[in-house]
C-alpha atoms as a printed R data frame, in Angstrom:
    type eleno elety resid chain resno       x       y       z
1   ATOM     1    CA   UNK     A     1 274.189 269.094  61.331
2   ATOM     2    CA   UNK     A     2 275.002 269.847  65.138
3   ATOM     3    CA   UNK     A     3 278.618 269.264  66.019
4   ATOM     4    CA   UNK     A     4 279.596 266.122  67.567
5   ATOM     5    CA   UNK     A     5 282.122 265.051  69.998
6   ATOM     6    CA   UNK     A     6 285.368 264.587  68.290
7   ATOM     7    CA   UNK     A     7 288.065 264.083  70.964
8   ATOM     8    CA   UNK     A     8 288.359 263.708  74.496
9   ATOM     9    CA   UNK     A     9 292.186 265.139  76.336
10  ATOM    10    CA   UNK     A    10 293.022 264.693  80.253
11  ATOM    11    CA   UNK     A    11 296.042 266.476  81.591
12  ATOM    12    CA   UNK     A    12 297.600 265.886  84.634
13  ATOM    13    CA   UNK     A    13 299.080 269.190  85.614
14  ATOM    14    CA   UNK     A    14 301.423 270.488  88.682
15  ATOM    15    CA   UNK     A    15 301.573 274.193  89.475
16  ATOM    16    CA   UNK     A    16 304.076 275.049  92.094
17  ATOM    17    CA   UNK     A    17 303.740 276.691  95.034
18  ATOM    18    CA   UNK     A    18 306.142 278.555  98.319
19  ATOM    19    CA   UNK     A    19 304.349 277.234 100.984
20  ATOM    20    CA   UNK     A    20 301.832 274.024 101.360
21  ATOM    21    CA   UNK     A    21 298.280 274.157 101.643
22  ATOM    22    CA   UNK     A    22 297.176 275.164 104.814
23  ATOM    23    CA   UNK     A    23 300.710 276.518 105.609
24  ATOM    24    CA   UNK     A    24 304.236 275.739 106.725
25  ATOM    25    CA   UNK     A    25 304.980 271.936 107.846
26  ATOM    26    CA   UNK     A    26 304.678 271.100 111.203
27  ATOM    27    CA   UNK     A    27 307.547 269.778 113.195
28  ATOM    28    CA   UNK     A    28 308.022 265.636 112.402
29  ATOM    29    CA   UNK     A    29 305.813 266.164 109.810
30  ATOM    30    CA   UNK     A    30 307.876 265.067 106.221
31  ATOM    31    CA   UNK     A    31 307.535 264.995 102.680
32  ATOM    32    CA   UNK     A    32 307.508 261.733 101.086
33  ATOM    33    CA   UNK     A    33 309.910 261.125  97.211
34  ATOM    34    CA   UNK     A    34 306.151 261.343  95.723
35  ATOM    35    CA   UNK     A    35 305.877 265.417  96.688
36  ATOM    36    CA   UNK     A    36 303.079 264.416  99.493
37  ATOM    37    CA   UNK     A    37 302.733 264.698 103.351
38  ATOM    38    CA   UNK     A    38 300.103 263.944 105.984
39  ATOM    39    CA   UNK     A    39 299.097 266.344 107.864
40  ATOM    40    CA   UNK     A    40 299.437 265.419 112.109
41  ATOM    41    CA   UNK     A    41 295.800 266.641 113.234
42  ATOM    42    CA   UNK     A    42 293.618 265.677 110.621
43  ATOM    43    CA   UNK     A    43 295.614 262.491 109.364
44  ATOM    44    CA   UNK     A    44 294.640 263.930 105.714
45  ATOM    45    CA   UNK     A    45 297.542 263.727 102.496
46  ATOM    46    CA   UNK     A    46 298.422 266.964 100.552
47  ATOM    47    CA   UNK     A    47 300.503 267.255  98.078
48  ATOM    48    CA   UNK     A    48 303.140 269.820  97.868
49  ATOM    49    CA   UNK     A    49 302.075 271.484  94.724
50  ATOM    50    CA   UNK     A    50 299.083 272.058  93.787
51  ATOM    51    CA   UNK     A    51 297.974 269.106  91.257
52  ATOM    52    CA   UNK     A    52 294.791 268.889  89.149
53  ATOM    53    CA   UNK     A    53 293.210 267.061  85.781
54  ATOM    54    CA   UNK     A    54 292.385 269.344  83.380
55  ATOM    55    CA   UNK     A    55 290.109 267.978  80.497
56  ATOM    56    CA   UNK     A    56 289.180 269.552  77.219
57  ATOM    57    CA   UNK     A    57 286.841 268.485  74.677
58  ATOM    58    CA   UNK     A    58 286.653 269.241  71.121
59  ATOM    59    CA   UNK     A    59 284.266 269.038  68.490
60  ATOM    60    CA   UNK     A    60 283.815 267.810  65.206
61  ATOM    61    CA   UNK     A    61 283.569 271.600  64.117
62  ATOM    62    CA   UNK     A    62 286.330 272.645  66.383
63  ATOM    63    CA   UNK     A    63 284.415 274.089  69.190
64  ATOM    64    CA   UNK     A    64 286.531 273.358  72.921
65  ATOM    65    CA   UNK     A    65 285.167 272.844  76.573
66  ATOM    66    CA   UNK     A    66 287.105 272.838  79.346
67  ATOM    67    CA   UNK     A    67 286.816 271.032  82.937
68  ATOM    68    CA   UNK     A    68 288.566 270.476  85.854
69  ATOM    69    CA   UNK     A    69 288.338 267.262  88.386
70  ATOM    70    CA   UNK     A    70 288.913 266.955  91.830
71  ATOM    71    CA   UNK     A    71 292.279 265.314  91.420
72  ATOM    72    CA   UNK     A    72 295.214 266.298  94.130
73  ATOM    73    CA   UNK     A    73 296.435 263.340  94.959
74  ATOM    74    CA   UNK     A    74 296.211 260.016  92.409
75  ATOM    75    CA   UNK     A    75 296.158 262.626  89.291
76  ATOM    76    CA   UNK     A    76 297.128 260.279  86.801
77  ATOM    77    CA   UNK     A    77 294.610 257.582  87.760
78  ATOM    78    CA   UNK     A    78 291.698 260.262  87.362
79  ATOM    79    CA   UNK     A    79 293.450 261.483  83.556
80  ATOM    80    CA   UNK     A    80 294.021 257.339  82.681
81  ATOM    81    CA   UNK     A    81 289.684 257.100  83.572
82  ATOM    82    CA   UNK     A    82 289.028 259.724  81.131
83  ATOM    83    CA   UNK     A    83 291.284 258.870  78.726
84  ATOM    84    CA   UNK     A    84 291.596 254.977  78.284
85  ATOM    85    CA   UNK     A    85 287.844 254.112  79.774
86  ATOM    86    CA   UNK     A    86 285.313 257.242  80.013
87  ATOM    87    CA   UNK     A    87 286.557 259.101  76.570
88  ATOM    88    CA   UNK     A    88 286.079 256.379  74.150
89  ATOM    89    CA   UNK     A    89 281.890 256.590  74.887
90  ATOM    90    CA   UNK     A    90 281.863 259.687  74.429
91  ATOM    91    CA   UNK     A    91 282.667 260.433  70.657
92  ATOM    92    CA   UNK     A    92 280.261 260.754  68.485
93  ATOM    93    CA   UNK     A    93 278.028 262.262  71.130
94  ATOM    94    CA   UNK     A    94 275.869 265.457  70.840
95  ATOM    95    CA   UNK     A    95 277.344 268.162  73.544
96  ATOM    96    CA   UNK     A    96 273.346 269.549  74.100
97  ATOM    97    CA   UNK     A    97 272.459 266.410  75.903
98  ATOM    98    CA   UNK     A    98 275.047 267.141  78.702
99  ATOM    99    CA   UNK     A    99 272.644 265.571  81.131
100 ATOM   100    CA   UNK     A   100 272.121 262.923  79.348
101 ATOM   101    CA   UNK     A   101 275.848 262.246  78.834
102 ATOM   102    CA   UNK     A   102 276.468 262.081  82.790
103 ATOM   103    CA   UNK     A   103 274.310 259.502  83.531
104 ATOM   104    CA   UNK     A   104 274.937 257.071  81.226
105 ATOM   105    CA   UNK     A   105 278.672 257.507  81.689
106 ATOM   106    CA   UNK     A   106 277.790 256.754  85.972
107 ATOM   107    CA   UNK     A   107 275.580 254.039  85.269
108 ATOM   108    CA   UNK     A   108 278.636 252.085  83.208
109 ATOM   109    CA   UNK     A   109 280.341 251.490  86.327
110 ATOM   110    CA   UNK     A   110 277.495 251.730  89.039
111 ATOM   111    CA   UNK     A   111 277.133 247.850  89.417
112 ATOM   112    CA   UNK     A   112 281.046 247.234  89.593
113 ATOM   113    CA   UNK     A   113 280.886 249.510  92.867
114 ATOM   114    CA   UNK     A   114 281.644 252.846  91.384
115 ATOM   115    CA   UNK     A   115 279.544 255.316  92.231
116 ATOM   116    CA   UNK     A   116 281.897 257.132  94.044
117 ATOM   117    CA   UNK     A   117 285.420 257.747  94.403
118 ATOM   118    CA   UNK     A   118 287.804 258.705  91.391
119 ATOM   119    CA   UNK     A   119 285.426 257.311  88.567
120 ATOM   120    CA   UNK     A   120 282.919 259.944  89.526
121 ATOM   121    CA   UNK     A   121 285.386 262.470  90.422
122 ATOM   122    CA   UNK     A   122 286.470 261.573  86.705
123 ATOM   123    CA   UNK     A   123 282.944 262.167  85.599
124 ATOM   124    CA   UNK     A   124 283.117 265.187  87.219
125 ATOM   125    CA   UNK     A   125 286.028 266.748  84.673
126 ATOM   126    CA   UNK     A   126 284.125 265.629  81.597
127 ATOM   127    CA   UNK     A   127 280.765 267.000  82.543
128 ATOM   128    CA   UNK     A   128 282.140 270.465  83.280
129 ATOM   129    CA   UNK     A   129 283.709 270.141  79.893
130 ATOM   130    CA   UNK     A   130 280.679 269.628  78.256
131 ATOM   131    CA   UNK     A   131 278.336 272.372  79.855
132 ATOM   132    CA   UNK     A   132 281.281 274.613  79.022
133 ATOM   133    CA   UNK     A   133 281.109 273.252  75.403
134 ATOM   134    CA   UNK     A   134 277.482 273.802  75.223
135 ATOM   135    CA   UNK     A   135 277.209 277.254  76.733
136 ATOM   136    CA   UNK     A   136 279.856 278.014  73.685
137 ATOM   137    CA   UNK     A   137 277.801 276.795  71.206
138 ATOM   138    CA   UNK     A   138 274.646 278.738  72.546
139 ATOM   139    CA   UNK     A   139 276.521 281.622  73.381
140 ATOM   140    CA   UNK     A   140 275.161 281.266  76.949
141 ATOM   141    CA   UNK     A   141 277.024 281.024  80.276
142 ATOM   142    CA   UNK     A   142 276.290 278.127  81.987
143 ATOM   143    CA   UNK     A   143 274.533 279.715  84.830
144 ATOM   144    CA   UNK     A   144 272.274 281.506  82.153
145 ATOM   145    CA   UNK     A   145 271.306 277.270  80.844
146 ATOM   146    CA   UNK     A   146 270.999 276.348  84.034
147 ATOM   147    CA   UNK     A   147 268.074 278.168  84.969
148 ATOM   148    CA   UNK     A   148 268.904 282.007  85.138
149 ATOM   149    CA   UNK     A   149 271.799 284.582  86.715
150 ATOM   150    CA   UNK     A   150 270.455 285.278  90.537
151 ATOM   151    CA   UNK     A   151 273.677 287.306  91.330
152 ATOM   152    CA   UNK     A   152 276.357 288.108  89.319
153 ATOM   153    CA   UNK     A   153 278.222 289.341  92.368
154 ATOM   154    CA   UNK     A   154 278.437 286.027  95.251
155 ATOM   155    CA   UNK     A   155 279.538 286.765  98.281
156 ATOM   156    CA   UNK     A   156 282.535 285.242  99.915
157 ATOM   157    CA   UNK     A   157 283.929 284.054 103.016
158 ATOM   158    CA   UNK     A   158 288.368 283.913 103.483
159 ATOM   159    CA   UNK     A   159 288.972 280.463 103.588
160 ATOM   160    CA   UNK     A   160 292.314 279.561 105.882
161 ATOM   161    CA   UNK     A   161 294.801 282.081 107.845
162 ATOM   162    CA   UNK     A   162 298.201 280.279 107.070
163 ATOM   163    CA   UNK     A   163 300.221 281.804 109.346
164 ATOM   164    CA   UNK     A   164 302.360 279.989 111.559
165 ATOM   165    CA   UNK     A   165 300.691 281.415 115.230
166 ATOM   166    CA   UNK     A   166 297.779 282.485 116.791
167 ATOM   167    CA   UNK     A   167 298.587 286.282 116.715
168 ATOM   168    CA   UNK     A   168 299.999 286.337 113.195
169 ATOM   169    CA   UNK     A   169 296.567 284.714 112.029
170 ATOM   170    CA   UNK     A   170 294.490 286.916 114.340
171 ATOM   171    CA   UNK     A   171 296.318 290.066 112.385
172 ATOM   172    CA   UNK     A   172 295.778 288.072 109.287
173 ATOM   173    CA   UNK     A   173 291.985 288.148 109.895
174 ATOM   174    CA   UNK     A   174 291.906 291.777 110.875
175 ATOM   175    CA   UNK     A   175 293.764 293.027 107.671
176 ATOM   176    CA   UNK     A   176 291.000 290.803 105.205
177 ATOM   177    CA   UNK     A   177 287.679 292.434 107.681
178 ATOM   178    CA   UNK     A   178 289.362 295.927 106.377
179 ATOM   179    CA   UNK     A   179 289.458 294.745 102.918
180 ATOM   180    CA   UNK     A   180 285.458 294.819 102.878
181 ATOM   181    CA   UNK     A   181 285.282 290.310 103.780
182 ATOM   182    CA   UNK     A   182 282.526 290.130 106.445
183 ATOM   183    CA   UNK     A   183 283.133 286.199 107.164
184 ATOM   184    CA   UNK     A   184 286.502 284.251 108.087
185 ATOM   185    CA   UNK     A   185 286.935 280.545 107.975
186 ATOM   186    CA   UNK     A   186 289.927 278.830 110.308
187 ATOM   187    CA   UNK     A   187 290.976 275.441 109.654
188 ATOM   188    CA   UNK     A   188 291.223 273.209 113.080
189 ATOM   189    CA   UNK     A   189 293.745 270.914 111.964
190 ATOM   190    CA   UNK     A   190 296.582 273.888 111.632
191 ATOM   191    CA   UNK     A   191 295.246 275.694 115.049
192 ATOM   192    CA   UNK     A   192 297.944 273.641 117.719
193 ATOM   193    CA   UNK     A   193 296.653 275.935 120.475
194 ATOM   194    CA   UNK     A   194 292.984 274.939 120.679
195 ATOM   195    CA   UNK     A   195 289.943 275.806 118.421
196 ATOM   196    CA   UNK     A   196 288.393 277.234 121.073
197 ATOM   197    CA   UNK     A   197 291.530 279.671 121.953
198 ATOM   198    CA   UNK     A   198 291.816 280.610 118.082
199 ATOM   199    CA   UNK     A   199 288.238 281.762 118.155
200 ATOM   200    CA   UNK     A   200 288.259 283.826 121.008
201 ATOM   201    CA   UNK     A   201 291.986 285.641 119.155
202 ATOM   202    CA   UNK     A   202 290.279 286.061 116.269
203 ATOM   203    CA   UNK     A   203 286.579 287.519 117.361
204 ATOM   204    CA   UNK     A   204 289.275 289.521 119.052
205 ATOM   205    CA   UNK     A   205 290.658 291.294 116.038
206 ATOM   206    CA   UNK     A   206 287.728 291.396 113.678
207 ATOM   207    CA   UNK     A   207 285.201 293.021 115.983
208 ATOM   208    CA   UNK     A   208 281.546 291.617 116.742
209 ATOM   209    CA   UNK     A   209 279.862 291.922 113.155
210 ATOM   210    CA   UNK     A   210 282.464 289.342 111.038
211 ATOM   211    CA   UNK     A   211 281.283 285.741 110.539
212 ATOM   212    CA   UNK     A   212 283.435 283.756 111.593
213 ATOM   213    CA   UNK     A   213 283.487 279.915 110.786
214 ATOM   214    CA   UNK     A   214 285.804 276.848 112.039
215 ATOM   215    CA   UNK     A   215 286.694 273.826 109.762
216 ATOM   216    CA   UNK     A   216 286.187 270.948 112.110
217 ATOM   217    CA   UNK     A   217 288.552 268.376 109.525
218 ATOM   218    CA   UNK     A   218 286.788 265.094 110.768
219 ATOM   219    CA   UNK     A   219 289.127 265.012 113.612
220 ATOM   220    CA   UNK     A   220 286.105 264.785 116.908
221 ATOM   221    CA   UNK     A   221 284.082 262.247 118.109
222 ATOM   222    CA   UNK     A   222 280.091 263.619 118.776
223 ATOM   223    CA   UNK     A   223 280.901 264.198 122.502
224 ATOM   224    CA   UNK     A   224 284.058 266.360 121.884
225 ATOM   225    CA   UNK     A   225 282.921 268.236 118.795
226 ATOM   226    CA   UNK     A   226 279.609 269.367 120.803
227 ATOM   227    CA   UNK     A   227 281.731 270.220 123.623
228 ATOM   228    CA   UNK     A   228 283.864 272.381 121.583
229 ATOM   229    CA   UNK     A   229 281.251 273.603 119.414
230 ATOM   230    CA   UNK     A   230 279.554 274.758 122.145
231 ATOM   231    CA   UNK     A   231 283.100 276.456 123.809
232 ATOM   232    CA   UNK     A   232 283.225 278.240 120.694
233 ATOM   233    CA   UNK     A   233 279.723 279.673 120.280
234 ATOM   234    CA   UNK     A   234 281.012 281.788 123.468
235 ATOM   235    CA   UNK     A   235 282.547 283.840 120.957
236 ATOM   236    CA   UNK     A   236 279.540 283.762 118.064
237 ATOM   237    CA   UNK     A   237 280.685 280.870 115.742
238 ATOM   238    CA   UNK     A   238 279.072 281.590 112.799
239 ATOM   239    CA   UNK     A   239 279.398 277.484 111.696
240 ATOM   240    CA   UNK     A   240 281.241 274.555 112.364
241 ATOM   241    CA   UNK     A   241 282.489 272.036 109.567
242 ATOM   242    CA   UNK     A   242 283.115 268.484 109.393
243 ATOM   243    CA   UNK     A   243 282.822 268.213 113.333
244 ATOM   244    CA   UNK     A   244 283.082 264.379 113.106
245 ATOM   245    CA   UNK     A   245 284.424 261.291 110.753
246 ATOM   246    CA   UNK     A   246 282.766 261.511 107.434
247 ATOM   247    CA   UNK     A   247 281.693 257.909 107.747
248 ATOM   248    CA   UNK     A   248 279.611 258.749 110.946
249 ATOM   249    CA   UNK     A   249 276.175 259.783 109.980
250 ATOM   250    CA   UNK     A   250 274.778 258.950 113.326
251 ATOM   251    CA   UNK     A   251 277.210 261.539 114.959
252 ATOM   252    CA   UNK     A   252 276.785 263.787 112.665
253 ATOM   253    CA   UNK     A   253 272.852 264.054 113.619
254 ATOM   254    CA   UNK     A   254 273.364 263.861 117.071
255 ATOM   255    CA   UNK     A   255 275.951 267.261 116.933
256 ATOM   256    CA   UNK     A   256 273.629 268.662 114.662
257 ATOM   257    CA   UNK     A   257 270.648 268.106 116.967
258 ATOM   258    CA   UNK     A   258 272.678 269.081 119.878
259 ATOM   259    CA   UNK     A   259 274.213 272.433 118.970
260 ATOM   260    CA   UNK     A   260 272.529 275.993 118.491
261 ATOM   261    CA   UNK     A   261 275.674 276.295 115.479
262 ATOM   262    CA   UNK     A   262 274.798 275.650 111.942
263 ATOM   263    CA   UNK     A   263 276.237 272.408 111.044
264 ATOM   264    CA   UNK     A   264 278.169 271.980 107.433
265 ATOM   265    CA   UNK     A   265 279.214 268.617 105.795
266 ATOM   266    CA   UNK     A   266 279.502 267.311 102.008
267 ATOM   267    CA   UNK     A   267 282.818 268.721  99.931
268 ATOM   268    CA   UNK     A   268 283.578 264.706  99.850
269 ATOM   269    CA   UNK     A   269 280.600 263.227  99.023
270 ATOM   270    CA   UNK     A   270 279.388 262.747  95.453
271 ATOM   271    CA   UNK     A   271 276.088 262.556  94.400
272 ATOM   272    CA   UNK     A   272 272.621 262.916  95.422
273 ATOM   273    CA   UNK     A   273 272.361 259.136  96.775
274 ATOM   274    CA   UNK     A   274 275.299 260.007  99.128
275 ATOM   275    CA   UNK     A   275 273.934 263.078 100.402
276 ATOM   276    CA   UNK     A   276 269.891 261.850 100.694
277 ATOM   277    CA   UNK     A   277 270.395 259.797 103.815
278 ATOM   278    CA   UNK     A   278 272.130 262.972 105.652
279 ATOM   279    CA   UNK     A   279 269.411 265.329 104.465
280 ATOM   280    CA   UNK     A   280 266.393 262.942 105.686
281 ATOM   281    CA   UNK     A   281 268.324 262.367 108.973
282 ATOM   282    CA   UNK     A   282 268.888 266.256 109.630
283 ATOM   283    CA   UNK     A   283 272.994 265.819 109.672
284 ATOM   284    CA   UNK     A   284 273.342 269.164 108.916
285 ATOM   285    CA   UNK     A   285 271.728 272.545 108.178
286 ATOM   286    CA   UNK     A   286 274.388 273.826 105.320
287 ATOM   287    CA   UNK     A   287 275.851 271.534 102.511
288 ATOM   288    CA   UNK     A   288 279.293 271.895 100.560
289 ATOM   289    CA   UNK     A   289 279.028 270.187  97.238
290 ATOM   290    CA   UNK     A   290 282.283 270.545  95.261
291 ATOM   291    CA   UNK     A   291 281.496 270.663  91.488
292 ATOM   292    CA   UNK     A   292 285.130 269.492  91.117
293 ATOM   293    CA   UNK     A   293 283.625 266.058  92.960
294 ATOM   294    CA   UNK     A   294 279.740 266.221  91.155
295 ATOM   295    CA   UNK     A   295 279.752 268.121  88.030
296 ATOM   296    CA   UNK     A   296 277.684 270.619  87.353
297 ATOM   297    CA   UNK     A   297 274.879 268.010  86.585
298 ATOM   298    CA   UNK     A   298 274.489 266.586  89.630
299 ATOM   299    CA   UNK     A   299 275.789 269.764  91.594
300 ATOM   300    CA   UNK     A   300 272.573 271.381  90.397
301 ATOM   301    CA   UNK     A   301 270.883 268.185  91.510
302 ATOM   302    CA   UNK     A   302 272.218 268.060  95.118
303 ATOM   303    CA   UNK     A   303 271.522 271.745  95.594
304 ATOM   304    CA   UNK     A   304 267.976 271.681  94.780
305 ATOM   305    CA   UNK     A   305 267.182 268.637  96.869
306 ATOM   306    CA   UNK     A   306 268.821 271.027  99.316
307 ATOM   307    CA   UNK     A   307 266.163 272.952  98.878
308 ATOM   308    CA   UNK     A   308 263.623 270.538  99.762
309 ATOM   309    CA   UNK     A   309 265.260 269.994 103.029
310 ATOM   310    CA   UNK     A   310 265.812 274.046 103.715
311 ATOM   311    CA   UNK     A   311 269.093 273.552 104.021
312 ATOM   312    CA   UNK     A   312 271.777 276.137 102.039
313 ATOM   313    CA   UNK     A   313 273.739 275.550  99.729
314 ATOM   314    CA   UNK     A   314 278.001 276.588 100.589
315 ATOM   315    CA   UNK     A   315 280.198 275.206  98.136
316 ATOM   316    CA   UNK     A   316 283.304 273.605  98.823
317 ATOM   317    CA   UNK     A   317 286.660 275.453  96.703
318 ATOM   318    CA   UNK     A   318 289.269 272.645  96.495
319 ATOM   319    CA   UNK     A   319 292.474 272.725  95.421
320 ATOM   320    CA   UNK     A   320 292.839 273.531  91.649
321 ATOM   321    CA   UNK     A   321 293.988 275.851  88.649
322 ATOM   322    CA   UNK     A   322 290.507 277.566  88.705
323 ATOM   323    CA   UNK     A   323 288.184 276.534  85.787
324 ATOM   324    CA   UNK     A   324 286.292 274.191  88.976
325 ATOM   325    CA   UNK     A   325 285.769 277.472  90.777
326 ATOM   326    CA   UNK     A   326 284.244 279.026  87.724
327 ATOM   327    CA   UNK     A   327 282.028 276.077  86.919
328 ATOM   328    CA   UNK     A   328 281.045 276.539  91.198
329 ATOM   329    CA   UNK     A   329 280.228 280.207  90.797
330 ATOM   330    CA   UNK     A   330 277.597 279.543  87.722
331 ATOM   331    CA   UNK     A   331 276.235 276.552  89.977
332 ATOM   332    CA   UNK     A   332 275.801 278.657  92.866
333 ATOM   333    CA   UNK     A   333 274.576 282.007  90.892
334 ATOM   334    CA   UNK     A   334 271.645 279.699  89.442
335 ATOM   335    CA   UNK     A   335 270.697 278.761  92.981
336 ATOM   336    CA   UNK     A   336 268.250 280.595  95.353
337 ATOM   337    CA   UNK     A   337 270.096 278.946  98.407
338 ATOM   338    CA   UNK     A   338 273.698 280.115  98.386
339 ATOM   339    CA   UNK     A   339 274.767 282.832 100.735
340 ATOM   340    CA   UNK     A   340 278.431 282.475 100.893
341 ATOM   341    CA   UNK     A   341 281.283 280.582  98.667
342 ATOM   342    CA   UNK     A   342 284.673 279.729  99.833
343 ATOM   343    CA   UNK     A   343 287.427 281.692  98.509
344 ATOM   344    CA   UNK     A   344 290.635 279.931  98.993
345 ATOM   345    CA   UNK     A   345 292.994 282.793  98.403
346 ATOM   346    CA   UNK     A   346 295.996 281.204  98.541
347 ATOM   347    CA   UNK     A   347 295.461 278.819  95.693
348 ATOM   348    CA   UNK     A   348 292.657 281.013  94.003
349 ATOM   349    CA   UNK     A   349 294.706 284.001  93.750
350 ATOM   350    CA   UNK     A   350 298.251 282.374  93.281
351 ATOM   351    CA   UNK     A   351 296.557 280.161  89.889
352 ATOM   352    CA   UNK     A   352 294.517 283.098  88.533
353 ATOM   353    CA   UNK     A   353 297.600 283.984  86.442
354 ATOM   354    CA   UNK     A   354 297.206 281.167  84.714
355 ATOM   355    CA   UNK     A   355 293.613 281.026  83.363
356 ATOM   356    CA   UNK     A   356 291.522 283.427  80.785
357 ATOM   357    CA   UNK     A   357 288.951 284.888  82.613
358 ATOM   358    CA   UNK     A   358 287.569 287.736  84.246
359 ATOM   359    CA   UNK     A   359 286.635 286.066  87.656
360 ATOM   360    CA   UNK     A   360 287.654 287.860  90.059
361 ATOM   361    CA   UNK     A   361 287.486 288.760  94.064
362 ATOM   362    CA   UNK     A   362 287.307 291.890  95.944
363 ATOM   363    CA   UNK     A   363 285.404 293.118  98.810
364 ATOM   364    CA   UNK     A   364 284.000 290.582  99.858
365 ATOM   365    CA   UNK     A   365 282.667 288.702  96.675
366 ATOM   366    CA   UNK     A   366 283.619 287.134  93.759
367 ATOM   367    CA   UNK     A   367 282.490 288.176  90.527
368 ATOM   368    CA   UNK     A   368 280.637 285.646  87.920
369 ATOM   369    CA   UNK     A   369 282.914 285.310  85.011
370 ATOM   370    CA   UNK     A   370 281.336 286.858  81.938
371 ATOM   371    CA   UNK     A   371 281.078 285.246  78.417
372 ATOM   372    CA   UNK     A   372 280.306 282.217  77.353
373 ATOM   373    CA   UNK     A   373 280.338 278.240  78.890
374 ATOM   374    CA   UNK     A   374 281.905 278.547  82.314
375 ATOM   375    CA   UNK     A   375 284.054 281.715  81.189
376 ATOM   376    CA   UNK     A   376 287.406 280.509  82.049
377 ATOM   377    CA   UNK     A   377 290.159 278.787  80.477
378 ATOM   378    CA   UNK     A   378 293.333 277.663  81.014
379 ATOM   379    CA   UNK     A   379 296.356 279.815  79.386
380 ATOM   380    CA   UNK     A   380 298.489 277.720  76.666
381 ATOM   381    CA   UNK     A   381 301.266 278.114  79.104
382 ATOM   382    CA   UNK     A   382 299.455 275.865  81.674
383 ATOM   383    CA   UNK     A   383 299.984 272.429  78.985
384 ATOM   384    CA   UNK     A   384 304.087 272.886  79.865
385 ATOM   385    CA   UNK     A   385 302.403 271.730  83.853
386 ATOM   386    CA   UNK     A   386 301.848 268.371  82.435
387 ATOM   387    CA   UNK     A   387 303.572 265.646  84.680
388 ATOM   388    CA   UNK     A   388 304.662 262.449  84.338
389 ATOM   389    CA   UNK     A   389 303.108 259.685  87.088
């Protein structure tokens, strides 16, 4: 008799860190009773800590999956979906028909107006869970179900320079180039003297063969972003990311149609019907799924429409304990399309300590985790994380 879905667990967990996302505060720039802040630039909340849902699955026979959801700020309402509305359905259920399993958990809630936000993010957790379960039933990795191993070796790009000036982050980018990265990403809404003067510091330091790529954060109308896109590509930008507001397909097309800089959007949309309109209106020329947002269901289905539209496939890293970037690197090693993935070292190598796995980066790329399911789990230390709302 196959095993069955026995029991379904979300924990909201906090791991602390030194110094906030992104890097230190900015002057006038507070931290609420809650642990959060707004960043000034971007107008985007972080929290302090890092914060995450965890979910884990277990069988009739015993057998565990584990998941992650995109969860850093309203943590316990993601863990209360799983646990009081999205769990209940799923006992009883077979873990092989993972597929299955997603979309009849989205189409519960697609009528009431939920085919996005934390619901799916909620999704999300639980599907991850499940491919993990399967792969360690089959003893498969999940990249190995979901279609084949491309690269076991992925090639990375250093996500953020949080250092608190221009110099400092120049240096910062210098000493990762002579660690073996050949791409650096810089986040706009941290650079207070100008996008345009960060990229000419940092082509600077790391020489005329490094990639190097500018996170955009939403904060431009079409106009500006072009403008500065365009400032930028003095100095070889390699890509430019979230130039506008997420809501603004139209200017999203236009910059994209305007510039001679591949365009990336997506680590905050959700599914395939979100990201359809953008591919058939040529918003951008790179996508950034985040499997903590999809799943590895529809992840897999996003990225192969991608494919349809040429467009590549970069996926977003978000904040997290690490089983999400695990469940990203099968994704992405399946894929034909998927030159680079974001390594967020300063949340990616602070959590590692807290997660079974062999994942790793050096050089320049990360390394597939090896064994079964997604290949990561989380330490039994990680359970003491658990907050209270």
């Amino acid at each position: 008799m196959a095993e069955i879905i026995d029991q379904v667990e979300a924990f909201a967990i906090r791991v602390p860190r030194d110094t906030p996302y992104l890097g230190s505060l900015e002057d006038g720039v507070k931290v609420n009773e809650k642990g959060y802040f707004v960043r000034s630039k971007n107008k985007t909340i972080y929290p302090v800590n890092d914060q995450s849902v965890l979910v884990r699955i277990t069988t009739s026979g015993g057998a565990i999956g584990w998941g992650e959801c995109f969860a850093t700020v309203g943590t316990h309402a993601v863990a209360h979906l799983i646990e009081d509305i999205i769990g209940p359905f799923l006992l009883g259920r077979d873990p092989a028909d993972v597929a299955v399993i997603y979309e009849d958990m989205y189409d519960m809630m697609r009528v009431r107006g939920f085919f996005g936000g934390y619901y799916v993010d909620a999704l999300a957790g639980i599907d991850i869970a499940i491919w993990d379960l399967k792969g360690k039933l089959l003893d498969q990795p999940v990249a190995t179900l979901l279609g084949g191993i491309r690269n076991d070796k992925l090639a990375c790009y250093v996500s953020g320079l949080p250092k608190p000036t221009i110099a400092e982050r120049a240096e910062f980018a210098r000493n990762w180039v002579d660690q073996g990265f050949q791409a650096i990403k810089f986040a706009a809404a941290v650079s207070f003297e100008g996008e345009v003067a960060e990229m000419a510091a940092l082509r600077d330091a790391v020489g005329a063969h490094t990639q190097i790529l500018c996170d955009m954060h939403w904060q431009h109308t079409a106009h500006e972003a072009i403008k500065k896109i365009n400032a930028m590509d003095a100095y070889d930008l390699a890509l430019a990311e979230a130039p506008v507001n997420a809501e603004d397909m139209e200017g999203q097309a236009h910059v994209s149609a305007s510039v001679g800089v591949a365009i990336a959007i997506g680590e905050e949309l959700r599914t395939r019907y979100e990201f359809r309109p953008r591919f058939v209106n040529r918003c951008m020329s790179v996508i950034q799924p985040d499997v903590a947002h999809t799943g590895i269901t529809e992840f897999m289905n996003i990225s192969r429409m991608a494919a349809g539209f040429h467009c590549q496939v970069m996926p977003h890293a978000t904040i997290g304990l690490g089983l999400q970037q695990a469940a990203s690197l099968h994704c992405a090693a399946a894929l034909p399309n998927s030159p680079l993935q974001e390594y967020q070292h300063s949340v990616f190598d602070k959590n590692l300590q807290y997660i079974s796995t062999d994942m790793k980066v050096s050089a320049g790329y990360f390394h597939l985790p090896s064994g079964p399911g997604i290949g990561a789990e989380p330490k039994p230390e990680v359970l003491d994380m658990v907050f209270d709302a």
